[in-house]
C-alpha positions, -999 to +999 in steps of 0.1 A: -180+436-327-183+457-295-159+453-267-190+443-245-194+414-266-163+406-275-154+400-237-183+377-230-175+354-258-143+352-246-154+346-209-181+317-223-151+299-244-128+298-208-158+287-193-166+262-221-131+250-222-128+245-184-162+223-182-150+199-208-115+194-191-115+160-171-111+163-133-084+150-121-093+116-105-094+116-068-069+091-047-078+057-044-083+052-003-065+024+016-088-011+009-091-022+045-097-062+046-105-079+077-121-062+107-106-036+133-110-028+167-088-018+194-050-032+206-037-035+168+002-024+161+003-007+129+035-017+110+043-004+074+051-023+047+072-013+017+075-025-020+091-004-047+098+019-064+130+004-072+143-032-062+133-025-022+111-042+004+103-035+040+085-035+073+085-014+098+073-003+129+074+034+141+101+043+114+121+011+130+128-024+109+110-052+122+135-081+134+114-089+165+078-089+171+050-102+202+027-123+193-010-107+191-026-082+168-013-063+136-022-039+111-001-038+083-005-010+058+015-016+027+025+003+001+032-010-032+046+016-052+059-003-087+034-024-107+062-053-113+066-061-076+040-077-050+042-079-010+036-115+009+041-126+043+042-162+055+052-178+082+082-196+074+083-219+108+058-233+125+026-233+106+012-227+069+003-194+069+009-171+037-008-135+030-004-116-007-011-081+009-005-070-030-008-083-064+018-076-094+005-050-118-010-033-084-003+000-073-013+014-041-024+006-002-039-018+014-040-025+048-050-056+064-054-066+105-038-098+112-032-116+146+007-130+145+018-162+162+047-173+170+070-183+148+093-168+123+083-146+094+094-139+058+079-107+037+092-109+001+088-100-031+070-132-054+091-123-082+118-113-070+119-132-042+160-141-040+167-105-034+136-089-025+130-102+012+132-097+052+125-118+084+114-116+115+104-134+147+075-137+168+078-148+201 
């Protein structure tokens, strides 16, 4: 075989080879639920990957909040944990942000009354938790 030809087939099984590879899939993008517009206060919720939940806002745990508008983005980052909020005083209000066996982010815009909070963990929920107030 020539070293002309030789070359090309070796170019055209590369080439071969990379076509049938799989592309790597792309990352999933936030799933936004509820409408947003202006005024919202994005706090970040944490669960996972290990036996750890939280909320923040700006880097800073949330003990203390306003009432009014919120946008929590949470990240649930272990597929045997889940994220909800309710209200713990005051009302009847519960959220699952995430769902066991998810992984991922979702974010969701919420207007907070007052009252006092609890975030938790479903499964866990004796030592996966946090509170805060709104006032």
């Amino acid at each position: 075989m020539s070293r002309r030809l030789l070359v090309a087939a070796g170019l055209a099984g590369s080439l071969a080879i990379a076509a049938s590879a799989p592309a790597a899939a792309p990352p999933t993008p936030p799933k936004l639920v509820g409408t947003v517009g202006s005024g919202y206060t994005t706090l970040v919720g944490t669960v996972g990957p290990g036996f750890a939940i939280s909320l923040t806002r700006k880097g800073t745990k949330v003990t203390q909040l306003k009432a009014g508008k919120y946008l929590f983005v949470i990240a649930d980052r272990a597929s045997i944990h889940n994220f909800v909020l309710e209200q713990a005083s005051g009302g009847k209000f519960e959220k699952t942000f995430t769902t066991v066996g998810f992984r991922g982010t979702n974010i969701y815009a919420l207007t907070l009354a007052k009252g006092r909070y609890k975030y938790y963990c479903r499964p866990h929920e004796s030592s996966m938790f946090g509170n805060f107030t709104v006032s």
